[in-house]
Backbone bond lengths (Angstrom), bond angles and torsions (degrees), N, CA, C in turn:
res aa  C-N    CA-C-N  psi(-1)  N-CA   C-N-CA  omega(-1)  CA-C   N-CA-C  phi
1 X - - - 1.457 - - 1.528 109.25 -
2 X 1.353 110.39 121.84 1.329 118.26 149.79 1.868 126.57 -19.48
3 X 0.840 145.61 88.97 1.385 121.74 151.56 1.327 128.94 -92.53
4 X 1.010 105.15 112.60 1.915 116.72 179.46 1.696 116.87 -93.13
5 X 1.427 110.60 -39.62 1.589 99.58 160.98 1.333 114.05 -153.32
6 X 1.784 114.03 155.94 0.935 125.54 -169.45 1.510 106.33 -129.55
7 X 1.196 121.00 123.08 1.428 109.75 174.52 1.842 104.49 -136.90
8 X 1.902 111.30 130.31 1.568 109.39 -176.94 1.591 84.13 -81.03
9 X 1.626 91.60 118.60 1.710 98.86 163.80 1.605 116.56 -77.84
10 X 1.034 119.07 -42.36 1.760 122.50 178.22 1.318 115.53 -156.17
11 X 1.273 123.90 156.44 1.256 128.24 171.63 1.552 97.52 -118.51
12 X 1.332 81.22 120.51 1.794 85.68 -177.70 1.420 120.41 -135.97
13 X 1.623 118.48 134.32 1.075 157.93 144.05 1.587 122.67 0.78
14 X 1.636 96.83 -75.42 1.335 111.67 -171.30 1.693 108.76 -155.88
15 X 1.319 118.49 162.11 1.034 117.34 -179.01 1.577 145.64 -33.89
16 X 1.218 101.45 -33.73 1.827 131.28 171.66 1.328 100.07 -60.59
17 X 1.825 113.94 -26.84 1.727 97.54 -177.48 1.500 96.00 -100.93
18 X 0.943 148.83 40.35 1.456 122.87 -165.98 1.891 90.12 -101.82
19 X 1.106 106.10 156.98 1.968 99.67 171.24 1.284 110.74 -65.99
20 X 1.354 85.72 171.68 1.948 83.11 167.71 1.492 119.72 -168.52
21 X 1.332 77.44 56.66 1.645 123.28 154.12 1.352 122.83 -74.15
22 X 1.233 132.79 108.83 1.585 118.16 -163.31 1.750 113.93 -64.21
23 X 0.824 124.03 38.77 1.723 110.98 -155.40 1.424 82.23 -116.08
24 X 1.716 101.48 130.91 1.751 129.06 165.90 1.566 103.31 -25.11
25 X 1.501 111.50 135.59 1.569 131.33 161.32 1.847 107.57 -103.14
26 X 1.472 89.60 123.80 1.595 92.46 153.85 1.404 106.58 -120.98
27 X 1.509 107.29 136.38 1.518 134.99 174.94 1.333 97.71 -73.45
28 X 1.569 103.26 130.08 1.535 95.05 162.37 1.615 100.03 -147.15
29 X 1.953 86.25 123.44 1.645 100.78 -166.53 1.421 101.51 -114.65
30 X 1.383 101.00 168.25 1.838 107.05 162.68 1.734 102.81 133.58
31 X 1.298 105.80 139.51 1.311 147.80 -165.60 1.484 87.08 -20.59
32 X 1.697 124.90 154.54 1.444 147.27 -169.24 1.520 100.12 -54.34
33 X 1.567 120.83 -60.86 1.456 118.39 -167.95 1.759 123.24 -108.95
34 X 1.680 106.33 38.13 1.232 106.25 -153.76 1.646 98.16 -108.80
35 X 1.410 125.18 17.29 1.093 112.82 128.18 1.960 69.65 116.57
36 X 1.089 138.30 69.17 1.584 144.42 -179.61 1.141 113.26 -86.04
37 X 2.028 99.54 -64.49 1.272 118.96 179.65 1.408 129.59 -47.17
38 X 1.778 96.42 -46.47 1.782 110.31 179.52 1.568 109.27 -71.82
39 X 1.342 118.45 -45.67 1.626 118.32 140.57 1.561 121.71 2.16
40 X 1.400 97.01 -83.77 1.107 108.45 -163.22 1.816 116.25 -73.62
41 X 1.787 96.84 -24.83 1.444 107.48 -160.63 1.885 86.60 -76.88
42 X 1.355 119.83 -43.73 1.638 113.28 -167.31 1.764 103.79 -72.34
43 X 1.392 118.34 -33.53 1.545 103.93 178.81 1.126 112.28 -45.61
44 X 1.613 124.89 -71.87 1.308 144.54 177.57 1.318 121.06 -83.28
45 X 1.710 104.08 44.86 1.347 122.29 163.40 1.667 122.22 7.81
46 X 1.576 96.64 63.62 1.613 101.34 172.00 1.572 89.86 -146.34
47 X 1.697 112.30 148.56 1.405 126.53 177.92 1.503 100.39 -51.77
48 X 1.078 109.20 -87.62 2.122 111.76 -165.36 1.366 114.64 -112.67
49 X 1.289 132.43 31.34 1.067 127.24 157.38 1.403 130.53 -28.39
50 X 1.373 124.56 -71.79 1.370 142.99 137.05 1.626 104.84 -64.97
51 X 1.658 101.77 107.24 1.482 122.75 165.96 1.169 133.42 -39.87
52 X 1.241 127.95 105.68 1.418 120.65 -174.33 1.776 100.77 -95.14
53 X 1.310 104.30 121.63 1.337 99.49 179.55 1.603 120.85 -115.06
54 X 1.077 139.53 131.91 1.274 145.03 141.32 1.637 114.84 10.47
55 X 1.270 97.97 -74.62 1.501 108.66 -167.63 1.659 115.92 -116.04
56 X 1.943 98.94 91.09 1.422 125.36 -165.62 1.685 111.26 -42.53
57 X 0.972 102.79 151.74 1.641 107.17 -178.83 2.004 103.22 89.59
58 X 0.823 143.88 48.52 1.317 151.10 -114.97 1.808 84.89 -158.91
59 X 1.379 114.11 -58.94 1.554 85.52 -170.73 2.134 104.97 -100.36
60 X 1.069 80.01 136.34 1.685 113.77 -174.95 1.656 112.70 -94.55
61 X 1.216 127.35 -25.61 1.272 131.31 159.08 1.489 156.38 -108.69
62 X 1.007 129.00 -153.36 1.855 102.54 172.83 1.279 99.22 -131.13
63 X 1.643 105.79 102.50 1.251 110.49 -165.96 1.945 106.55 -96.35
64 X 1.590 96.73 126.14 1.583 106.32 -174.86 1.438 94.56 -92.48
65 X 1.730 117.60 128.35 1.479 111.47 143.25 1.340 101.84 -130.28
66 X 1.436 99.70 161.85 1.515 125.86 -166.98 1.575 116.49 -107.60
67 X 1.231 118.41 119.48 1.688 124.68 -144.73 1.803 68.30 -118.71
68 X 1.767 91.42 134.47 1.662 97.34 162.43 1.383 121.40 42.12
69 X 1.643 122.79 9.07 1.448 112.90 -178.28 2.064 107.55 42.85
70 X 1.632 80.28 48.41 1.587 88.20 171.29 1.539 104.49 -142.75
71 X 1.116 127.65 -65.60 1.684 132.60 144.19 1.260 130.06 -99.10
72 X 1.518 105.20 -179.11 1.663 131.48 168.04 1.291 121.14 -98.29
73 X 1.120 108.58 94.16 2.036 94.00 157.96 1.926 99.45 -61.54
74 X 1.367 121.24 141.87 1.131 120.85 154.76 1.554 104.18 -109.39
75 X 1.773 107.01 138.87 1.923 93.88 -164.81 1.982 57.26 -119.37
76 X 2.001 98.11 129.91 1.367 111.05 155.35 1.543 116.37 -108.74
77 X 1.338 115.33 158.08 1.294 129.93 -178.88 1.409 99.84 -24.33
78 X 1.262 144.82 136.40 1.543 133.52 130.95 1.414 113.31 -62.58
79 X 1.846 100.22 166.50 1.393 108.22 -154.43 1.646 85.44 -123.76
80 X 1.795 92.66 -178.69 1.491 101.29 167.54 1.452 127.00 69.22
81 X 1.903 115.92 15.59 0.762 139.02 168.26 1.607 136.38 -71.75
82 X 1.135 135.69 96.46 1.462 119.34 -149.23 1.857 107.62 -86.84
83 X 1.179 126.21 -23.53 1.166 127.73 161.13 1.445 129.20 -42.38
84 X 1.220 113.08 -30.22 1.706 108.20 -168.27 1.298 101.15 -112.30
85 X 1.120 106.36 156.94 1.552 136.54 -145.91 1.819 102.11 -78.26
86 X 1.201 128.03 137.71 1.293 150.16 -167.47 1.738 94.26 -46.49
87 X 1.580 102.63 -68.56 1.369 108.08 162.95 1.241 138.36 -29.52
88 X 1.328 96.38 -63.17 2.040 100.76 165.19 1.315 114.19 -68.76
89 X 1.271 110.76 -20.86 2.162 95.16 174.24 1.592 109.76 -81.04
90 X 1.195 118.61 -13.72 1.213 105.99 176.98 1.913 113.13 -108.72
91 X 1.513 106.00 1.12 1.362 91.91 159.93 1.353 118.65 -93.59
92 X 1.364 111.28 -5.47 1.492 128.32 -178.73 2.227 92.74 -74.72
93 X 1.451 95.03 -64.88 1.394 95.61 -179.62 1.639 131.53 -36.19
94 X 1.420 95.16 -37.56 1.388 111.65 175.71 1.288 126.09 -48.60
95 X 1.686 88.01 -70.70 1.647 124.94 176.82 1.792 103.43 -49.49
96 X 1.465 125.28 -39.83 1.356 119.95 174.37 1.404 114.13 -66.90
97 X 1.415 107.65 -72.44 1.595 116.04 168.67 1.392 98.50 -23.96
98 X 1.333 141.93 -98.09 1.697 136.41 -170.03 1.267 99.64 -30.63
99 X 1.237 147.16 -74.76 1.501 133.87 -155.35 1.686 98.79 -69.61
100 X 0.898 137.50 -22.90 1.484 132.10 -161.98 2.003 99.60 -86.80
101 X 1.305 107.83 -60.38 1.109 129.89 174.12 1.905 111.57 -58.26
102 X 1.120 106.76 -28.50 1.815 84.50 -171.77 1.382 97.67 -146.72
103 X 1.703 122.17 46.00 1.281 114.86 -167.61 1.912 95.82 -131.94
104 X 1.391 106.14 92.80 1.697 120.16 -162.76 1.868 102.41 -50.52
105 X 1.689 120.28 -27.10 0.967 101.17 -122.37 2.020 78.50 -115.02
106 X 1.117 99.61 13.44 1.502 114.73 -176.14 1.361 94.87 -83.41
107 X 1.755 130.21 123.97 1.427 127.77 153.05 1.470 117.01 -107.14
108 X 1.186 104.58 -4.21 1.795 89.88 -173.66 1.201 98.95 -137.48
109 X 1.696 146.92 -174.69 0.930 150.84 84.04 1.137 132.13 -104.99
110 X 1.616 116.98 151.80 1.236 129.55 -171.23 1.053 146.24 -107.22
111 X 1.733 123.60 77.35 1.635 114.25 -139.85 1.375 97.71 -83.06
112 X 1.106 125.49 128.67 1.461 140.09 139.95 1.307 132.63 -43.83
113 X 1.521 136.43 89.18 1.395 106.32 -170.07 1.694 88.16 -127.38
114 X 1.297 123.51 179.34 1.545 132.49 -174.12 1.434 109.49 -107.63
115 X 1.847 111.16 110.06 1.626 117.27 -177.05 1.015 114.34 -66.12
116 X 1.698 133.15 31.15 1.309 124.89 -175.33 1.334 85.11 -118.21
117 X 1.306 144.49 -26.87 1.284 138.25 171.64 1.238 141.25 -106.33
118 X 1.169 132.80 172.72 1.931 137.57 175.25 1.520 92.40 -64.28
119 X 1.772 155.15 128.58 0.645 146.31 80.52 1.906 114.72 54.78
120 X 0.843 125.03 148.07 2.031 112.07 -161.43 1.619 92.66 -134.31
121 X 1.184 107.27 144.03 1.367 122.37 178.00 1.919 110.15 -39.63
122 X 1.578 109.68 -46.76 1.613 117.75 162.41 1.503 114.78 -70.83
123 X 1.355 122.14 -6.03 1.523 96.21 168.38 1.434 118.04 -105.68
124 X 1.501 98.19 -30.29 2.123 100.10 152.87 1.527 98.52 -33.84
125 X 1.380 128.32 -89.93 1.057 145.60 -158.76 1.928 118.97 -26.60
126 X 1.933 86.59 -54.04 1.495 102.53 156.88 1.662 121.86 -35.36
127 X 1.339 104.16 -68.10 1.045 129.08 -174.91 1.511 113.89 -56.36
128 X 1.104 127.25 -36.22 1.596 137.70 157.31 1.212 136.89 -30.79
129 X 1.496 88.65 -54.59 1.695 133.71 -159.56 1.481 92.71 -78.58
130 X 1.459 115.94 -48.60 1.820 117.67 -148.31 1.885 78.40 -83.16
131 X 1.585 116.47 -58.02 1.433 110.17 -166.33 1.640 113.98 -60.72
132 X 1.433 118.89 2.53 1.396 121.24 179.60 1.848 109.44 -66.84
133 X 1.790 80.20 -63.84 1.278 113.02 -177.09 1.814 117.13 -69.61
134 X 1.090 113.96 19.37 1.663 144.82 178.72 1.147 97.43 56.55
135 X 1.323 141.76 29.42 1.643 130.85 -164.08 1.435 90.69 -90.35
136 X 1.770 103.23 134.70 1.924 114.35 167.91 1.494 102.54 -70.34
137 X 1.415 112.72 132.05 1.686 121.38 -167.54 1.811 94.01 -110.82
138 X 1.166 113.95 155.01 1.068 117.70 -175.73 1.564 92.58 -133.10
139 X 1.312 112.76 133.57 1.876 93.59 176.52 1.571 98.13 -111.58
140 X 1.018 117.16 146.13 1.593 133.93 172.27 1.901 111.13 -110.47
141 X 1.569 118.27 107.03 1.045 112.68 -161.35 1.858 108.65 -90.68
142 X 1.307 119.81 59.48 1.393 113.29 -142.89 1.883 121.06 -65.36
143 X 1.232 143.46 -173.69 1.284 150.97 -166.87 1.874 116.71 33.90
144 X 1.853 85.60 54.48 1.546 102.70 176.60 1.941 91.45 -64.28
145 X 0.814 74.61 -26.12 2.042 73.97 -158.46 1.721 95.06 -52.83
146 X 1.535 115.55 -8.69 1.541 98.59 -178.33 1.435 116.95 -108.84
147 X 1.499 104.94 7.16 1.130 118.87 -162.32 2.004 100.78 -96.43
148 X 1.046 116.97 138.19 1.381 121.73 165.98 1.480 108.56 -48.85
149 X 1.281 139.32 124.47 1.598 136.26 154.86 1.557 110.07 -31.14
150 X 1.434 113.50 -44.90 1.589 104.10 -165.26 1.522 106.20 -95.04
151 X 1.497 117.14 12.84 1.026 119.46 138.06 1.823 162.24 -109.55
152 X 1.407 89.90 13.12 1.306 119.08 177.10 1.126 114.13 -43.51
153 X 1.559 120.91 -65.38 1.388 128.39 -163.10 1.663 114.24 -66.55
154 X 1.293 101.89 -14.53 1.442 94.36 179.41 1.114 116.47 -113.55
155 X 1.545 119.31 -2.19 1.429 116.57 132.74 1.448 138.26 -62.38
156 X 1.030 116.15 -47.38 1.607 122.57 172.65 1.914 97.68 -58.34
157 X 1.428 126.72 -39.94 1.277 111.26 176.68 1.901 119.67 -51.36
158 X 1.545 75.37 -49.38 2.128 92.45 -173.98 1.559 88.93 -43.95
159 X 1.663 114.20 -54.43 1.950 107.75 -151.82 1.969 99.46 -55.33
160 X 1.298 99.89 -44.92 1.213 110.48 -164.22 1.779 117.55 -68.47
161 X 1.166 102.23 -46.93 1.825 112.24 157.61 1.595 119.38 -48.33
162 X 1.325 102.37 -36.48 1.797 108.13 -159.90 1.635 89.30 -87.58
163 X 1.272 121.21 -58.63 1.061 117.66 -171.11 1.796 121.46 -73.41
164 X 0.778 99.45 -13.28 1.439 121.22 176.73 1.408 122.45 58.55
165 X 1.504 122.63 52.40 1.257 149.52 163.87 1.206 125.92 2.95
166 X 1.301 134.34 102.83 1.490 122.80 170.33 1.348 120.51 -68.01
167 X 1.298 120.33 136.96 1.362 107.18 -177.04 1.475 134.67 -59.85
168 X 1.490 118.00 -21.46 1.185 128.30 165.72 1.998 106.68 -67.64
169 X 1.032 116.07 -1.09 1.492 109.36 -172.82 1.772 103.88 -118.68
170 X 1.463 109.96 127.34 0.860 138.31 -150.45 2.021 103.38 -98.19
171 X 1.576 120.88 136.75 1.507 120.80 169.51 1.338 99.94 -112.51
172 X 1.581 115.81 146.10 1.390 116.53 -173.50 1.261 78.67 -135.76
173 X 1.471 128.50 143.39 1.520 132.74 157.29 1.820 103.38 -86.12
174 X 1.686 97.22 163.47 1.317 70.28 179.46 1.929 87.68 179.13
175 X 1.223 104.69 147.29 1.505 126.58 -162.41 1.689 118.21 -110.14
176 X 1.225 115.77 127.71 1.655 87.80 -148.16 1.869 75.30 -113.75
177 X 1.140 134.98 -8.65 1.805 165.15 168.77 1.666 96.22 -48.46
178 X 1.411 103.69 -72.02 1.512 126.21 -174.93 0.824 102.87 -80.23
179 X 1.570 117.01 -71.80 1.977 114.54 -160.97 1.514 95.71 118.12
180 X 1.264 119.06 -17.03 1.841 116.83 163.06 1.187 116.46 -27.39
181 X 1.234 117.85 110.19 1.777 111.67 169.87 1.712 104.69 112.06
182 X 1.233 93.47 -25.52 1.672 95.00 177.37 1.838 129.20 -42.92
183 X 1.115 94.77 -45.37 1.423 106.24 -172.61 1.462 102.26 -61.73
184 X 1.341 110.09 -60.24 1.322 126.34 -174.23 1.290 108.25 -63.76
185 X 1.043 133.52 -12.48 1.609 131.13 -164.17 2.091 87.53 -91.19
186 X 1.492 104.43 -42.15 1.465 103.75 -173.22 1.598 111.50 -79.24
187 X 0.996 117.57 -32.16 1.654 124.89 168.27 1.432 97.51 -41.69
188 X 1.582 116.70 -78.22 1.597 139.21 173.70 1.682 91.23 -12.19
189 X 1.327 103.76 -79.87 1.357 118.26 -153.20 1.917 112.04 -65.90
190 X 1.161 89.85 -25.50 1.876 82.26 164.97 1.437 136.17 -110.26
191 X 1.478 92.77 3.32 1.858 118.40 148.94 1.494 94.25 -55.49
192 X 0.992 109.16 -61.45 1.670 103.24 -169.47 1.448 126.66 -62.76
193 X 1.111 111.87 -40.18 1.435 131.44 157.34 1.002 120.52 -31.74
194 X 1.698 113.47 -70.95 1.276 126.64 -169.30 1.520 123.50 -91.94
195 X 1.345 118.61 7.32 1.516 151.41 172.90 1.332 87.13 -56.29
């Protein structure tokens, strides 16, 4: 997919800010340093749009941008952060739970997890949470580019075993370095859309 413009409409808080613009939300979740930003920065082919920061756990809100005045990436807090304060993980928790739970206009989410590893006790959990709340999860297995080729497949098995995969839910590997996986990550994502 083309992207021609991107604009962060709000970073928002609580429900009163969310837009309300009818155009499809994709959630895009997964652990503080698992690579969101670069995610987000290679889909919508711009350097730092979505902030890549130094020091993980960094975004605090639910940041809406608007791809083509057609959708939302929503970039939510990452989790599983041990730095921030008991307090802030659970106003963060809150603030997700409400948008996850009562937000009509959300069709996908997109867990992010890293194909160099087992899946983390908080991204099972992730993963729980979204299939509770019936949301279609899309997993994005990102920094294939560090992964050996002849070891891929038995990584994408581990993500898919550990987490315990519904069959309707789909793993895309995917390179945020290269852009590997890109195409397919947007195909993915407007299957869902257009479902």
């Amino acid at each position: 997919m083309k992207v021609n413009s991107v604009e962060l409409v709000i970073s928002a808080v609580k429900e009163q800010q969310y837009p309300n613009d009818p155009y499809p939300e994709i959630a895009l979740a997964g652990r503080s340093n698992v690579g969101k930003s670069s995610f987000i920065n290679r889909m919508i082919q711009r350097k730092s749009m979505a902030r890549i920061s130094a020091k993980p756990g960094k975004t605090q809100t639910l940041n809406f941008y608007l791809i083509n005045e057609q959708l939302y990436f929503v970039d939510v807090p990452g989790y599983g952060y041990a730095k921030v304060s008991k307090k802030e993980r659970q106003a963060w928790g809150k603030m997700m739970e409400t948008y996850f739970s009562s937000r009509e206009e959300l069709q996908l989410a997109v867990l992010i997890v890293d194909l160099r590893h087992k899946p983390t006790e908080d991204d099972l959990l992730m993963y729980d949470f979204l299939k509770y709340y019936e949301i279609p999860v899309l997993i994005m297995a990102t920094k294939m580019d560090k992964v050996p080729k002849s070891k891929r497949q038995r990584q994408l098995k581990q993500i898919s075993e550990t987490l315990e995969i519904e069959s309707e839910d789909q793993i895309i590997p995917f390179s945020a370095e290269s852009g590997e996986g890109k195409d397919e990550a947007w195909r993915a994502i407007w299957s869902y859309i257009n479902a």
